[in-house]
N, C-alpha and C positions, 0 to 999 in steps of 0.2 A: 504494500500500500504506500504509493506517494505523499511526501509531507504537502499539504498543501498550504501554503502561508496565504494565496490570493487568488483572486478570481483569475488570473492569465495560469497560475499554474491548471486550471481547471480549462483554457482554450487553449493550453497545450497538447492536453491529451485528447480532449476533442477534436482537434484538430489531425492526429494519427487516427482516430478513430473511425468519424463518420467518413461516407462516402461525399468524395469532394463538391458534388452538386447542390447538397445539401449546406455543406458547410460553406459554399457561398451566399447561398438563400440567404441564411443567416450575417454574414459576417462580409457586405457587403452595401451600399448605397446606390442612387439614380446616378444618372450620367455622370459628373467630373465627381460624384464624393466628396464636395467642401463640406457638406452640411453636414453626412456621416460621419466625417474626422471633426468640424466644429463642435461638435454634440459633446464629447467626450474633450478635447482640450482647450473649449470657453472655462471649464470646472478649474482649470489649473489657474485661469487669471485672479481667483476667489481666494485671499488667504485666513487662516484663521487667527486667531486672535487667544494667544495661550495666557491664560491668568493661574496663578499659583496660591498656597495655603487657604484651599478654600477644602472645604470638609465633604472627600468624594465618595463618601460610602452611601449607603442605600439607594441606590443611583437604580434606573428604573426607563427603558426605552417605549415603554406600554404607551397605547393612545388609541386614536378612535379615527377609523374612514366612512365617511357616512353614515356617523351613530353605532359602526360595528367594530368590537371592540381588536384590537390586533395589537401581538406584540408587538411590533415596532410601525412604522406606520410606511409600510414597504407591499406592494402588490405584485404578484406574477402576473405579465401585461399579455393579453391577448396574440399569440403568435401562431401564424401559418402552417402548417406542414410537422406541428410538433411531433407528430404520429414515428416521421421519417427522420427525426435527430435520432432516438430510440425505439426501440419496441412497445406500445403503446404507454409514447411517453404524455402523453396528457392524463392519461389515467395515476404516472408515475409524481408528474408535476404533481398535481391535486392532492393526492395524496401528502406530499411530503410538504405544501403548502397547510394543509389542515393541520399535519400532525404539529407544526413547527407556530402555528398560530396569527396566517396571513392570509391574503384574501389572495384565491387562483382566479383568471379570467381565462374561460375558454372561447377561445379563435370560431367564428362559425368555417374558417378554412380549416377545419380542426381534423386530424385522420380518425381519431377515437370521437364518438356522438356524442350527442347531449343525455343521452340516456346511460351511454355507457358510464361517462365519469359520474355521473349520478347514483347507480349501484354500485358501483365499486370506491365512492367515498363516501357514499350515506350524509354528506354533509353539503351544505347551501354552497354552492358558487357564484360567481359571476360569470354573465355570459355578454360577448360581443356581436353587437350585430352589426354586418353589410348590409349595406340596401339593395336589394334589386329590382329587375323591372317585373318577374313575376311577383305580384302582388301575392297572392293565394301562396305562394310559397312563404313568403316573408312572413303572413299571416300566422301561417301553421305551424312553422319555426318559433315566433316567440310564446304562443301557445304552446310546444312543446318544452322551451325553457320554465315556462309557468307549473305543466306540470311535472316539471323536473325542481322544482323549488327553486330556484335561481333566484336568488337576494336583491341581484341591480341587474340592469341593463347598460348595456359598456356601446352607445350606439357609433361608430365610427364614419366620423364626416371628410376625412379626409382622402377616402379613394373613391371617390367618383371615376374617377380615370386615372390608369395605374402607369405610375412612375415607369420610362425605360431603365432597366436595371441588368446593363450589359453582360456582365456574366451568367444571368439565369439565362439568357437567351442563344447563347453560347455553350451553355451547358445543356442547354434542351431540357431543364425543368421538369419531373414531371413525377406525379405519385400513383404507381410507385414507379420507380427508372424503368425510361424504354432501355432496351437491352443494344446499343450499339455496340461496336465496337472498342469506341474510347471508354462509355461507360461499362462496359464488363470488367476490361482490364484496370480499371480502377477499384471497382467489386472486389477483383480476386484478391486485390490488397487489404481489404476489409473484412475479414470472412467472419468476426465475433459478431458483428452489425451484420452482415448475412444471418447465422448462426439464428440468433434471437429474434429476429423480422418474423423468418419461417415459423416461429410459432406466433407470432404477433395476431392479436385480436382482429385488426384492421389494419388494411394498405393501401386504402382510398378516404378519401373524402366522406367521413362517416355521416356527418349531419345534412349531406345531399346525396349521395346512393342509394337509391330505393326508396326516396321523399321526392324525387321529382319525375314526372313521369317522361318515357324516353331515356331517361342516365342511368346506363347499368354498366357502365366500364369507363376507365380512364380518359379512352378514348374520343366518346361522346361527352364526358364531361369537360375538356377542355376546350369544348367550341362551347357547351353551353355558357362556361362561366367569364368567357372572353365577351359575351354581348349581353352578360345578367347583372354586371356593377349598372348602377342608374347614374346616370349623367345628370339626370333632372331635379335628384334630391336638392329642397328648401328648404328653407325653416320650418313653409306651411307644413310639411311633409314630418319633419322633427318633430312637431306641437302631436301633430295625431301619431306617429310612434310612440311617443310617450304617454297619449292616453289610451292607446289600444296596451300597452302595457301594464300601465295602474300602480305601478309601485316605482322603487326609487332608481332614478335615470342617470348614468353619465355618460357626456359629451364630449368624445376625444377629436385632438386634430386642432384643438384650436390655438392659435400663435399669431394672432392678431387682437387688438384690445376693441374692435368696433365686433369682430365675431363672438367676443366673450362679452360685448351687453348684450348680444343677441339670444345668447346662451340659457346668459341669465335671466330676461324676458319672456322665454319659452319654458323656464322654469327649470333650471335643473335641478338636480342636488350637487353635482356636482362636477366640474369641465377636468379635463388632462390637459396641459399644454404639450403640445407633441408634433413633433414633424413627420412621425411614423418612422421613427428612429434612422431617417435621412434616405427615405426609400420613396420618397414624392416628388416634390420643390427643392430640387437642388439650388441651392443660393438661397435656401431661405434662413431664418436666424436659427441659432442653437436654441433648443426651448430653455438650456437655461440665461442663455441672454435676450429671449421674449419672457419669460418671467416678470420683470421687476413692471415692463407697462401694462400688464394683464390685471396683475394685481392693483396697480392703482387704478386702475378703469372700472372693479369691479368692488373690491377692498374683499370687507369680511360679511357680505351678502350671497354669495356663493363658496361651495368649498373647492378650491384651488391643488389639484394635484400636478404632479409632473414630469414626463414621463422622454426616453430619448435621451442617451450619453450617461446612465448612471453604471457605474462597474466598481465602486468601490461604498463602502459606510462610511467616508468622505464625501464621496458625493451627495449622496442622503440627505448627510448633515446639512452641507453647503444649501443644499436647494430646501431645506426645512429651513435652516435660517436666512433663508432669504423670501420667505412665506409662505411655500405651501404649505397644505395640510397632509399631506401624504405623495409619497412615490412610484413608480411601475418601474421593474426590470424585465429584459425581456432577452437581450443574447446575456445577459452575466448569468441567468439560471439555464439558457440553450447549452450554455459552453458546459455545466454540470451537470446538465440531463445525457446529453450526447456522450461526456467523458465515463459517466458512472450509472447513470439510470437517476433511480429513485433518489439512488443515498449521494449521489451528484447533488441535487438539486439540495435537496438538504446540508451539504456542504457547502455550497454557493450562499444560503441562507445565513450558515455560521459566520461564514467568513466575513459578513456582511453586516452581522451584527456586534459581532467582537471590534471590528473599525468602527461602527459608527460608536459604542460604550465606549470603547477605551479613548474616541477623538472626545466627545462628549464629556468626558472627566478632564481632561486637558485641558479644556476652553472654561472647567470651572463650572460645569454644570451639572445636575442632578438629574434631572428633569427632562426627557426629549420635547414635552410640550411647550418647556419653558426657550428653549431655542429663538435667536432672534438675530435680528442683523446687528445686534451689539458681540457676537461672537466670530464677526467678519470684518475686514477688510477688505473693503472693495474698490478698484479704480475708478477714477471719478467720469471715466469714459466708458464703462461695461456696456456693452450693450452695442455703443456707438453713438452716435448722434447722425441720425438720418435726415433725410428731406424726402417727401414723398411730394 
């Protein structure tokens, strides 16, 4: 067993592990990749601010995302194809998400169903919805997350139209691997990720094989799902998802401060600031230097999460004292699901938490709610100063 000190020791081995198509999926962005690489070192501009003999014991990460209680206020963010990082690794996320005392969101691109992580974690998730232009399918979908207990709705505004993201198209993309040539002899280098697939529950698209009529193989479903994202989604459209819902809604995608009064207009409980962790709007801002205007445009009338560039319990911190009320990871738990499974993703967690405690005692605090931009240093140009 490898020491793991951090999250890269964890995309090291994933990185031997999966098959390379995949682990582009993941660990990749849209055309030139500024925003992808932005996401991640906007955080280093951020310093903290170390204070001493202050009294660091009974120290306490606990807090609350949408009323629901979580050790630390950290979320497994809705991600694609998690099925094909592992062997029914959504079922393994979820799990190690519940046991560990954080909120999982499952991907409706998700290889394991809404049903499946539902029996096999017995416990509330969050579920993300696409929009598409089948209506009746969208319908039946949150209906199915309804009766699958699903806590929030994670509704995703930012893929209307999907980002060019040159290596999946290069790589041919697809669940499960067409078997060419490149891709076999990449295979034969991965035979443990062979090995475990072969008994895997599912190797398609769980929450649309056999829900939509006409989609019973790969094949068909990659024309389906190339002309089913809606281009048309609006707010109006937002307002009635969330009342055909009924319960409590959040609104990812947003990194503009006129998007998030509109957010909050339509009611949410709660927005992500997110770029889609650099897989959309290439050149657009790192969500953690859209942060600080979102927040004052909306204050403390919505609750503010954040999501896009976090890989360390530095980064956490940094973007909790800088307002949010909670964070989403999404390749720091890929890179431990892929390297290890279950107990991967669970070590990604550790690791995640022991940084953010042990920075959090440093900075002189107790308290992860009490976190605040008195525990930052920040340049007096973050962000930038733009002109639109």
């Amino acid at each position: 067993m490898p020491v793991i000190t951090n999250i890269n020791d964890l995309k090291r081995i994933y990185e031997r592990r999966v098959p390379r198509m995949f682990y582009d999926y993941c660990e990749s962005g849209s055309w030139t990749e500024q925003t992808f690489r932005e996401n991640t070192s906007d955080f280093d501009q951020l310093r903290l601010r170390q204070r001493v003999a202050v009294d660091m014991s009974g120290r306490s990460t606990a807090s609350q995302m949408i009323g629901q209680d979580v050790a630390m206020p950290v979320a497994l963010a809705p991600v694609g194809l998690t099925g094909m990082q592992h062997a029914d690794g959504e079922i393994k996320a979820a799990k190690a998400a519940r046991d560990f005392g954080v909120p999982f969101t499952l991907s409706t691109m998700s290889i394991n169903s809404i049903e499946d992580v539902a029996e096999a974690t017995g416990a509330p998730f969050w579920f993300q919805l696409y929009t598409m232009r089948d209506q009746d399918y969208v319908s039946r979908l949150i209906q199915r997350a309804k009766d699958a207990n699903c806590s929030a709705l994670v509704i995703t505004l930012d893929l209307q139209i999907l980002g060019q993201r040159h290596k999946d198209l290069k790589n041919g993309l697809s669940a499960p691997p067409k078997l060419t040539l490149k891709t076999m002899a990449n295979l034969a280098t991965k035979w443990s990720w062979g090995l475990e697939m072969l008994r895997a529950q599912r190797r398609e698209f769980g929450n649309i094989v056999g829900h939509v009529e006409g989609i019973s193989d790969a094949s068909s479903l990659g024309a389906w799902t190339a002309e089913q994202f809606d281009p048309s989604l609006d707010w109006n459209k937002v307002a009635k998802l969330k009342e055909q819902w009924g319960g409590k809604v959040i609104l990812k995608g947003i990194l503009d401060a006129e998007d998030a009064k509109m957010a909050l207009k339509v009611g949410a409980d709660a927005i992500i600031v997110s770029n889609h962790g650099g897989r959309q709007l290439d050149g657009a801002l790192s969500s953690i230097a859209a942060l600080p205007s979102i927040l004052d445009a909306v204050g403390d009338q919505v609750e503010v999460h954040l999501d896009s560039g976090i890989r360390s319990g530095q980064d956490v911190l940094k973007a909790l004292a800088m307002g949010a009320k909670g964070t989403f990871i999404g390749r720091a738990f890929v890179y431990g699901l892929g390297a290890m499974g279950q107990k991967g993703v669970t070590t990604a967690l550790e690791v995640i938490h022991r940084e953010l405690d042990t920075t959090m005692a440093l900075c002189g605090e107790t308290q992860v709610t009490d976190l605040g931009r008195h525990n930052l240093l920040v340049p007096q140009d973050f962000g930038g100063v733009w002109q639109s």
